[in-house]
C-alpha positions as CSV (number, residue, x, y, z in Angstrom):
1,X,0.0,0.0,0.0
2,X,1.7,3.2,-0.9
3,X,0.4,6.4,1.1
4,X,1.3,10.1,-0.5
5,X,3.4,11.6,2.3
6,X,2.4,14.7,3.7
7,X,-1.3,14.0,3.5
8,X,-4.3,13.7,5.5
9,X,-4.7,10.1,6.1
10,X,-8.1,8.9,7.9
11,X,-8.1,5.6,9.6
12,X,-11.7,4.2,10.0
13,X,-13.0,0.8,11.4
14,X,-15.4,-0.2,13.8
15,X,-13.6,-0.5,17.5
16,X,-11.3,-3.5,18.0
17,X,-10.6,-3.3,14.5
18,X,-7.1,-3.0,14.8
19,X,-6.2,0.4,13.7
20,X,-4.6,1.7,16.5
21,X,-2.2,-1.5,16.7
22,X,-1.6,-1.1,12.8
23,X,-0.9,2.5,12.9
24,X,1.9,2.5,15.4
25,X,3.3,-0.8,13.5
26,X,3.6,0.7,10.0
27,X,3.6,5.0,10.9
28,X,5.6,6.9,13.1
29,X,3.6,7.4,16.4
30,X,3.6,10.8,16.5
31,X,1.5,11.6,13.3
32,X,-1.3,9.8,14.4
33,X,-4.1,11.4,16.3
34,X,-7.1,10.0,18.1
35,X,-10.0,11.0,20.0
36,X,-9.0,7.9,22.6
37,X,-5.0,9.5,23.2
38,X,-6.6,12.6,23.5
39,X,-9.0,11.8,26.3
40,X,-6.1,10.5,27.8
41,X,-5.3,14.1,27.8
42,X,-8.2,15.9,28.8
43,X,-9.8,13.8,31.3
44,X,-8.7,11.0,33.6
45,X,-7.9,8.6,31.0
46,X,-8.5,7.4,27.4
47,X,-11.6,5.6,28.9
48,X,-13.0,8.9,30.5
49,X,-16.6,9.3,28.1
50,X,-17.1,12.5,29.8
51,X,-14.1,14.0,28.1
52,X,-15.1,12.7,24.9
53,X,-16.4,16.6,23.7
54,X,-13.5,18.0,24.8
55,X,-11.6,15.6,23.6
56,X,-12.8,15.9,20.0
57,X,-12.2,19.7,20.3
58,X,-8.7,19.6,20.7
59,X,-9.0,16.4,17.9
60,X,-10.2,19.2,15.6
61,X,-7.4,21.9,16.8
62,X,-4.6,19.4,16.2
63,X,-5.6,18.3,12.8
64,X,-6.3,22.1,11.4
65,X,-2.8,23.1,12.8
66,X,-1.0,19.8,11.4
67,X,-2.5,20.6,7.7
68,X,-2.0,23.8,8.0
69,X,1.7,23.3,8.3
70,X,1.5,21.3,5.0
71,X,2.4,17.9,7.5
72,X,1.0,14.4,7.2
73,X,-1.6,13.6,9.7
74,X,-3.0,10.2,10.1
75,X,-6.3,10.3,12.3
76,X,-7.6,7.1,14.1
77,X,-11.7,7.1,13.6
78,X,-14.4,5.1,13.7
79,X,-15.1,7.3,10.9
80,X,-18.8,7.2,11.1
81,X,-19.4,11.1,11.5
82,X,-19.6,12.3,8.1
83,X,-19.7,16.0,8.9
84,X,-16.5,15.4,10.5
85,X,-15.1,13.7,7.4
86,X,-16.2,16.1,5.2
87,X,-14.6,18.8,6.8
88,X,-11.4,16.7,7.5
89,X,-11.4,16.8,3.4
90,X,-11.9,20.3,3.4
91,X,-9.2,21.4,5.2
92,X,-6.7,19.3,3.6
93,X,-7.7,20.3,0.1
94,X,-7.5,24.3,1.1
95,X,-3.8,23.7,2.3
96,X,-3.1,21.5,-0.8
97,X,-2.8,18.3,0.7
98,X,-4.1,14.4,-0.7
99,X,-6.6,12.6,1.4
100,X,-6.7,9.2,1.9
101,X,-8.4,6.9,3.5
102,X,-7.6,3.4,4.9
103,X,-10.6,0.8,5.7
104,X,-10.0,-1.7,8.1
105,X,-13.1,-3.9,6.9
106,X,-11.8,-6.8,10.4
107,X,-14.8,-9.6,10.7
108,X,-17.3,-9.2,12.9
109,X,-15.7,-12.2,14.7
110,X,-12.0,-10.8,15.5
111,X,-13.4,-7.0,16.6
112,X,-15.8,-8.8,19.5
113,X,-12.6,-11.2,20.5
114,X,-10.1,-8.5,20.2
115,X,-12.9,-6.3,22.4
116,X,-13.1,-9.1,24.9
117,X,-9.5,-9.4,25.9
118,X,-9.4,-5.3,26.5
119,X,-8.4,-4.7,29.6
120,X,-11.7,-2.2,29.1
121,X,-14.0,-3.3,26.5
122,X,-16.5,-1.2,24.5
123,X,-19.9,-1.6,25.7
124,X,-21.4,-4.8,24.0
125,X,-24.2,-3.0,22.8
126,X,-22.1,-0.2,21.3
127,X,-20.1,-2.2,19.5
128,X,-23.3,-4.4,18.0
129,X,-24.5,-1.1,16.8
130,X,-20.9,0.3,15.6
131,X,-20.6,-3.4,13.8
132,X,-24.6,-2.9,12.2
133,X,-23.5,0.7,10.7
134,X,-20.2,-0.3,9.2
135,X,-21.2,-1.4,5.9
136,X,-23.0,1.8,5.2
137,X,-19.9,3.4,6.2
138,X,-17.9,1.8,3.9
139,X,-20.1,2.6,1.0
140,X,-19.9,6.5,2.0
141,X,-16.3,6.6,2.2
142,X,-15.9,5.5,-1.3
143,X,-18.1,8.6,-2.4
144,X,-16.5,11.2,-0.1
145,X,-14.2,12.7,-2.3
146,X,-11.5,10.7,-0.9
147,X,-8.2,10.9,-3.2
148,X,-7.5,7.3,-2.5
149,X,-10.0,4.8,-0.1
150,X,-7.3,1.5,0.5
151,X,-8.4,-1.8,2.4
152,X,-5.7,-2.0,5.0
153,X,-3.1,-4.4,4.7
154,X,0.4,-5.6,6.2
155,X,2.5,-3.2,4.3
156,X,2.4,0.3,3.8
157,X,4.6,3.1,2.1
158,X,5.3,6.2,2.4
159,X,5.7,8.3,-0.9
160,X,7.1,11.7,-1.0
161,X,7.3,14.2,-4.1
162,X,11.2,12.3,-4.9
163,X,9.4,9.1,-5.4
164,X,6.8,11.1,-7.8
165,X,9.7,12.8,-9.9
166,X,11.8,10.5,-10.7
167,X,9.3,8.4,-11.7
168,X,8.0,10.8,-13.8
169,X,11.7,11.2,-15.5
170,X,12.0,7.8,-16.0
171,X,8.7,7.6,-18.0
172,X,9.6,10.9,-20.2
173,X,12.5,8.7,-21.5
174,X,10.1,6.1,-23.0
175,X,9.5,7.2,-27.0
176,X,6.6,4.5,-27.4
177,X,3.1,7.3,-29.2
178,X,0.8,7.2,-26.4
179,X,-3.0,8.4,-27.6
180,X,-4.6,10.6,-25.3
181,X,-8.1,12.8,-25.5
182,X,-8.0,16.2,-23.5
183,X,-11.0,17.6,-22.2
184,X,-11.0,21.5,-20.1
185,X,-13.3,21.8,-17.3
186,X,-13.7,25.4,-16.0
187,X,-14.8,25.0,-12.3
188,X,-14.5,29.0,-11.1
189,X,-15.8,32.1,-12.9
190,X,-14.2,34.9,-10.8
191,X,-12.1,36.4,-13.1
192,X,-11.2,39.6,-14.3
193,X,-14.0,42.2,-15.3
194,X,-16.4,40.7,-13.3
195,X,-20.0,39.7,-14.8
196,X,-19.8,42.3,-17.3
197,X,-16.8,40.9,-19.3
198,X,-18.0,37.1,-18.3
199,X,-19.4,36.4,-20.8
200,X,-16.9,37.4,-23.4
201,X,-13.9,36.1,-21.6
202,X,-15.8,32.5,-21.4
203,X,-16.7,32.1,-25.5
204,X,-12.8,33.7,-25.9
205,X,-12.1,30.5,-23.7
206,X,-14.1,27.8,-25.1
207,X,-12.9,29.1,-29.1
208,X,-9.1,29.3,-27.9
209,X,-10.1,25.2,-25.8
210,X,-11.6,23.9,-29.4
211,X,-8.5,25.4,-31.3
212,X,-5.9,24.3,-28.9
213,X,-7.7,20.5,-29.6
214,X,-9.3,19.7,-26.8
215,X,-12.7,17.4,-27.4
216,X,-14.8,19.4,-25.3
217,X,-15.7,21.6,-22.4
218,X,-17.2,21.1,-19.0
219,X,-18.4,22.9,-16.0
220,X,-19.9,22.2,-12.7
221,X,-23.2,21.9,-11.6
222,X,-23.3,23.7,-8.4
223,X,-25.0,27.2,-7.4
224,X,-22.7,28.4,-4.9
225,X,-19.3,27.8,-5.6
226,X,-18.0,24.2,-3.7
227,X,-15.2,24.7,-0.7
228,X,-12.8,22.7,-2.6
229,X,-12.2,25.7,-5.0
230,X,-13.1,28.8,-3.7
231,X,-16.4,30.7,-1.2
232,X,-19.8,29.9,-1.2
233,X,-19.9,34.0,-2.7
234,X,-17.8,33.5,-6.2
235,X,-19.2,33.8,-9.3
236,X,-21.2,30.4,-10.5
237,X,-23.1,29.8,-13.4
238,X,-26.0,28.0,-13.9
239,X,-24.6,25.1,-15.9
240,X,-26.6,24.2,-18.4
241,X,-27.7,27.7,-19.3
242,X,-23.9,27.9,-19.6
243,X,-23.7,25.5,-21.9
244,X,-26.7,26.4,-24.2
245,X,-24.3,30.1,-24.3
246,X,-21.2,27.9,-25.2
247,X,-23.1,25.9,-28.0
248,X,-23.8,29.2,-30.1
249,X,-20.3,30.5,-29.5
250,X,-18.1,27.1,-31.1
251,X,-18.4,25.0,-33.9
252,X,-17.0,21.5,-32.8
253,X,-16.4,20.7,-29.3
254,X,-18.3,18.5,-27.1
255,X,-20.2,20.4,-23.9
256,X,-20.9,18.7,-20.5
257,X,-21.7,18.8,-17.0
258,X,-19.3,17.5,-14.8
259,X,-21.5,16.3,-13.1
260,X,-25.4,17.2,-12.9
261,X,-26.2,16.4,-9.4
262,X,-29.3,13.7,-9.4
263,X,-31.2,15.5,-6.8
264,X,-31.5,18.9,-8.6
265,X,-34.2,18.6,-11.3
266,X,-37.0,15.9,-12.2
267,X,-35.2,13.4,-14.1
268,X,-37.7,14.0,-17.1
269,X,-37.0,17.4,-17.1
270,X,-33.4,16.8,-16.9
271,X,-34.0,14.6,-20.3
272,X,-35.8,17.4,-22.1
273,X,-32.6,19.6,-21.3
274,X,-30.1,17.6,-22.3
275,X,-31.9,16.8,-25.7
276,X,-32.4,20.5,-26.4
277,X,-28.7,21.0,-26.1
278,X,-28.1,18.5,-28.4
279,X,-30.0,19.4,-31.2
280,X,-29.1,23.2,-30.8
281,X,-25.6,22.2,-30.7
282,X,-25.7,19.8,-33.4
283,X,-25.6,16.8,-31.5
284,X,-22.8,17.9,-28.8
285,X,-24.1,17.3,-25.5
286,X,-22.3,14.8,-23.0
287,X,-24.6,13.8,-20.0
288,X,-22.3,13.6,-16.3
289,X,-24.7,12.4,-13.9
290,X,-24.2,12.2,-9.9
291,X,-25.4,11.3,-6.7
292,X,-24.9,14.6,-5.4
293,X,-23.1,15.8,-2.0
294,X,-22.9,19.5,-1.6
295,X,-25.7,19.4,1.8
296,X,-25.3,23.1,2.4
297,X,-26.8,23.9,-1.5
298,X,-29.7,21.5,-1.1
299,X,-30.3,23.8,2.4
300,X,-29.4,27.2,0.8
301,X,-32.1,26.3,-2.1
302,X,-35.0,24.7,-0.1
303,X,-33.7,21.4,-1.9
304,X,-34.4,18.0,0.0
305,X,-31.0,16.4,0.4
306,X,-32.2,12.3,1.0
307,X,-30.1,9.7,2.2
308,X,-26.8,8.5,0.3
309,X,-28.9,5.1,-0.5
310,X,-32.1,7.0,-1.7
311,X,-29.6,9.3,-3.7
312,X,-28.0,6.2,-5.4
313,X,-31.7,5.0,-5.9
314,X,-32.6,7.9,-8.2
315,X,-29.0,7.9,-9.5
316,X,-30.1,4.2,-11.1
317,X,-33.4,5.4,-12.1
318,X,-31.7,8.5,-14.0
319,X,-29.5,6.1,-15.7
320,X,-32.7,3.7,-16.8
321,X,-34.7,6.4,-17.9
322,X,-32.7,8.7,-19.7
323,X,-32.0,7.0,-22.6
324,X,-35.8,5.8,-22.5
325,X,-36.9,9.6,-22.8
326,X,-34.3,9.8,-25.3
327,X,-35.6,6.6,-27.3
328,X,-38.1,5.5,-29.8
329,X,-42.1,5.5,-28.8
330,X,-43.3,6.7,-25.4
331,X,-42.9,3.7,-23.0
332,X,-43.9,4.3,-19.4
333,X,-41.2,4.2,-16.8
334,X,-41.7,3.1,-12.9
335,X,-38.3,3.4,-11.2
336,X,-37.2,2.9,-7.6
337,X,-37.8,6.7,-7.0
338,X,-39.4,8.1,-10.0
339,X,-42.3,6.9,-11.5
340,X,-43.3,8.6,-15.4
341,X,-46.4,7.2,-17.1
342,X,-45.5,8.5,-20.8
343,X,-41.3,9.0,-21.5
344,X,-41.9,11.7,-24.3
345,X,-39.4,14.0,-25.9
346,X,-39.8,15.9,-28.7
347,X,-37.3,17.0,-30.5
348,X,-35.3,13.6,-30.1
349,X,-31.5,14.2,-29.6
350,X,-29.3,14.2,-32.5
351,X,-27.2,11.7,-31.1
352,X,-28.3,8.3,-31.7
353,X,-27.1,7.5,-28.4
354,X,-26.3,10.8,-25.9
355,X,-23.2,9.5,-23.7
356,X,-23.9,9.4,-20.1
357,X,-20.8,10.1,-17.7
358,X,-21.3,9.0,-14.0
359,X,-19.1,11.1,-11.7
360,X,-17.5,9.2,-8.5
361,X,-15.3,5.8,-8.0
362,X,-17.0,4.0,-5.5
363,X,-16.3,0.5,-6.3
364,X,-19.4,-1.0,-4.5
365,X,-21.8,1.0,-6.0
366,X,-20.9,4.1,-8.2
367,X,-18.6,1.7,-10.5
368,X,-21.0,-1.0,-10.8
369,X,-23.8,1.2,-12.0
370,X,-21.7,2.2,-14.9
371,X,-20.7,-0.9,-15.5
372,X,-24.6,-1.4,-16.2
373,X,-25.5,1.7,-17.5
374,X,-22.9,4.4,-18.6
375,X,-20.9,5.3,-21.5
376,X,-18.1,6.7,-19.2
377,X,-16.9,6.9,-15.7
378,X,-15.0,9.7,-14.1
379,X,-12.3,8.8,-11.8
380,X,-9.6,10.9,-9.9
381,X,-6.1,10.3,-8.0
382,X,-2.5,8.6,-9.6
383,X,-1.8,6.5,-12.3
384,X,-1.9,3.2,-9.5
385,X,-5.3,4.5,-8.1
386,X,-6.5,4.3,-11.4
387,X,-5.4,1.2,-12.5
388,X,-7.1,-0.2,-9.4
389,X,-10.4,1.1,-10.5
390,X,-9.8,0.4,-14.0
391,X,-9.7,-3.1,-12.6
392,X,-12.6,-3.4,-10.4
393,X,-15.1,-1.6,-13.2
394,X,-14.1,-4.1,-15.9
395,X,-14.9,-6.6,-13.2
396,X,-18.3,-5.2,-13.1
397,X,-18.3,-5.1,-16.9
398,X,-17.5,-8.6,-16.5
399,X,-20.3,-9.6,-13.6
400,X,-22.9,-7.6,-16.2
401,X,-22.1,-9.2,-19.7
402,X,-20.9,-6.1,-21.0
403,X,-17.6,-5.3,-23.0
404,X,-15.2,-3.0,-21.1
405,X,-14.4,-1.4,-24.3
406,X,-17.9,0.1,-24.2
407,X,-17.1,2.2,-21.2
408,X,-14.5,5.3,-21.7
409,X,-12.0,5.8,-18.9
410,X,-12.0,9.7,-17.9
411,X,-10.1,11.2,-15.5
412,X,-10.0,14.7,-13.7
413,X,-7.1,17.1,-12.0
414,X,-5.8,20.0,-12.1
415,X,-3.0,21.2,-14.4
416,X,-0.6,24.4,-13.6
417,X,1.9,24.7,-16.3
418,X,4.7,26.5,-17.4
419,X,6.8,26.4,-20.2
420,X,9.5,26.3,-17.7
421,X,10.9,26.0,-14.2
422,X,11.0,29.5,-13.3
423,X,7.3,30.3,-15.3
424,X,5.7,27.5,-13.3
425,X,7.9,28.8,-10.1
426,X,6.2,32.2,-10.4
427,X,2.6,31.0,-11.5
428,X,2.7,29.1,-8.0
429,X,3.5,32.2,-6.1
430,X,1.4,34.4,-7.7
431,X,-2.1,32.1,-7.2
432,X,-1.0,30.0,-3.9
433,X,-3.5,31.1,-1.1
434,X,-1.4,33.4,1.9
435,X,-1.2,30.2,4.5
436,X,-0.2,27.6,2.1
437,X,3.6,27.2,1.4
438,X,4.6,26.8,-2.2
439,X,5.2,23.4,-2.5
440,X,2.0,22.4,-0.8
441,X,-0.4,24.8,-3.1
442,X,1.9,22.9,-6.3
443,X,1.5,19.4,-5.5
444,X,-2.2,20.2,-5.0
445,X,-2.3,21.6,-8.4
446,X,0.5,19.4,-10.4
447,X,2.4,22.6,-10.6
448,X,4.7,21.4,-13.6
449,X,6.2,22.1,-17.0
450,X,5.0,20.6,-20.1
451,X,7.6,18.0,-19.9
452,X,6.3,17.3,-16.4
453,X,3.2,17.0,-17.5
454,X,3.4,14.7,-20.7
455,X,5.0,12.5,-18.2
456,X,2.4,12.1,-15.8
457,X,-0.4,12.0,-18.6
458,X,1.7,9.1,-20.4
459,X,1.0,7.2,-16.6
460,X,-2.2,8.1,-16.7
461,X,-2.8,7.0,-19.9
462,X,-0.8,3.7,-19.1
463,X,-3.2,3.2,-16.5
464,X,-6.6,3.3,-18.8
465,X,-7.5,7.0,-18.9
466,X,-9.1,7.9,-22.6
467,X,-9.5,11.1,-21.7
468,X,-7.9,13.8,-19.4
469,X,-9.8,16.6,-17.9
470,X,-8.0,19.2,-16.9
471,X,-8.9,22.2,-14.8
472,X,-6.1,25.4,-15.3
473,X,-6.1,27.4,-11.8
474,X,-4.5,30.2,-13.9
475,X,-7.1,30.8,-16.2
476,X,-9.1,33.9,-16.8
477,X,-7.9,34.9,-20.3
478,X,-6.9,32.0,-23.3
479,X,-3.3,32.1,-22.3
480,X,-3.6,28.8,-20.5
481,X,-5.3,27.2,-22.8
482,X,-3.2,28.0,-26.1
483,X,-0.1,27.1,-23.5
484,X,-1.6,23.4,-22.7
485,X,-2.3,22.7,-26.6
486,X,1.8,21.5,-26.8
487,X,1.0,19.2,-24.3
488,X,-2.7,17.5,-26.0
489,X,0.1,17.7,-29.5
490,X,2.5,15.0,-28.0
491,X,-0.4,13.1,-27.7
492,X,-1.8,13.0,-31.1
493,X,-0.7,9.6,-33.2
């Protein structure tokens, strides 16, 4: 198991499942943090309960100042809180750190032995209901927005930025073509001019993206902007009137949404959309569906924000009833969630078949459903995180009769470049945020040259990506764009 050092690195189990012992066998004691130690600290004991608020205040203090500093911090959790893993993710991501988390999925079996022979056990009935909630756990973690979720195992290693650059070198030296697609996803809108020149700087963007030969063009579908890239209070486009704007503004590129969030609009309506931007676009549109997670948007709108299982049930229905809507006749439709007596839409899309993308790497659920249903999966993290998934969905593929082939491998990260070491040198100082250090905010954003970069596109593309999206933290004018069209040219056969 190879863990990116420094990094936020989230141990979670049910008690008595060993993480504690595995952490001080394979990481150094000192980077590891847990509510139990810190008890120890507060109150009379790692066994006092009625320190366990405090506790987890000073659990909170220690992690924000540890990722603050750019260091890796390994915390020891149950992991059941959600809130408290979201955060966790938030804060690493603003100081330009990986996250990763490690599952110690121990039987049943070995947790209530191990919990015997304590010298004090976990309540009985705790752990029953600890053991009970686990498997729903499991399932959130792989949809948290996690950089990497590993099953625990004997071995781990730590990797550090040497590891990742010589790596990189060695793979430059290989002359082999490599085909690669390149797709641009614009994920922030504050740029200069404000509204008034928005609109003219984003057509200049999406021309400059088709000429530079990149396939096509995303953005988000949020309505504040997300944590991850700026506040709630930035500029954000509605996405699909965004890309109806786009259409009438290029000639050849593809338009999507990465990814339309399942719990925002009736999934009919949501057909009707899609189709319209197809035909206005001459057959164009890309459909990125997903199960949604952004809690404090559903609140801010008056939007219901269900369950992760009821969001996954309406996530299958979208994916069985949009190509229905899109289809021949008008064939009724009763889903898990949604229930549509007549699936009519008029005008049809161009498209014979409108891809459908599904956002998220979950391999229990989110890669199984498009192993079922999707044209394309989305997936994020190294070349070796990828070839893991790569693995599990053609499993899938396998379990459901259906040829791998069928499904396109994309991938999305972030791409700083400069044509050299001193333009990428000053492009990180001039955009990192005050209290991260430069080499934090650049590994967060693959700060590199273009040589850098066809190296780690080649892994990437080793590992079974088709296509690359790429989001440019520098962009704001087409500078960016026409810089990153030497790198999508080495990868033209």
């Amino acid at each position: 198991m190879r863990l990116p050092a420094p990094a936020l690195v989230v141990l979670a189990g049910p008690p008595a499942s060993g993480k504690s012992t595995w952490a001080a066998t394979h990481l150094r004691p000192e980077v590891v943090v847990s509510s139990d130690r810190l008890r120890a600290l507060v109150g009379e004991g790692e066994h006092d309960q009625r320190a366990g608020t405090d506790a987890f205040d000073v659990l909170e203090l220690v992690i924000e100042r540890r990722l603050r500093r750019g260091l890796l911090t390994v915390v020891d959790t149950l992991g059941t809180d959600a809130r408290r893993r979201r955060r966790w993710i938030e804060l690493a991501r603003a100081n330009g750190l990986p996250v990763v988390a490690v599952v110690f999925d121990t039987p049943a079996r070995e947790c209530r032995a191990r919990n015997r022979a304590r010298p004090e056990p976990v309540p009985s009935a705790f752990l029953t209901q600890q053991l009970r909630a686990w498997p729903g756990v499991v399932e959130a973690l792989a949809d948290d927005g996690f950089d990497e979720v590993l099953v625990a195992d004997d071995e781990v290693v730590l990797v550090g930025p040497s590891f990742h650059a010589a790596h990189h070198h060695a793979r430059r030296q290989e002359d082999e073509p490599v085909t690669l697609d390149f797709a641009l996803q614009i994920p922030r809108f504050t740029w200069p001019g404000g509204p008034a020149e928005l609109g003219e700087r984003l057509a200049a963007t999406a021309r400059a993206a088709e000429s530079a030969g990149f396939s096509s063009v995303w953005v988000m579908d949020h309505f504040l902007q997300i944590p991850q890239v700026g506040r709630e209070w930035e500029d954000m486009l509605d996405s699909y009137t965004a890309l109806g704007f786009l259409a009438g503004v290029t000639e050849r590129i593809g338009l999507g949404v990465l990814v339309t969030g399942i719990t925002y609009r009736n999934v009919a309506h949501l057909a009707k959309i899609v189709a319209t931007l197809d035909v206005l676009s001459g057959g164009r549109a890309w459909c990125g569906l997903g199960a949604a997670w952004f809690e404090k948007e559903h609140r801010t709108y008056g939007w219901p924000f269900p369950p992760l299982r009821e969001r996954y049930a309406a996530l299958e229905d979208a994916l069985e009833l949009l190509p229905l809507m899109w289809g021949p006749g008008s064939p009724a439709f009763e889903g898990r969630t949604i229930s549509v007596p007549e699936a009519i839409c008029y005008p049809r899309p161009l498209q014979e078949r409108v891809p459908i993308m599904v956002g998220g790497s979950g391999e229990q659920v989110t890669l199984r459903l498009v192993a079922r249903h999707a044209d394309a999966c989305n997936l994020f993290g190294d070349a070796a995180t990828v070839g893991h998934k790569v693995a599990v969905l053609h499993r899938h593929c396998a379990d459901a009769g259906r040829d791998p082939a069928a499904v396109r491998v994309t991938h999305l990260s972030t791409a700083l470049t400069g044509r050299d070491a001193d333009e990428v040198a000053a492009a990180v100082a001039a955009l990192k945020p005050k209290r991260a250090s430069a080499e934090s905010y650049a590994a967060a954003v693959n700060a590199g040259t273009i040589e850098d970069h066809v190296g780690r596109f080649r892994e990437l593309a080793d590992a079974g990506v088709q296509t690359a999206i790429v989001n440019l933290p520098d962009l704001g004018d087409t500078t960016p764009v026409e810089r990153f069209a030497s790198i999508i040219e080495r990868f033209r056969v």
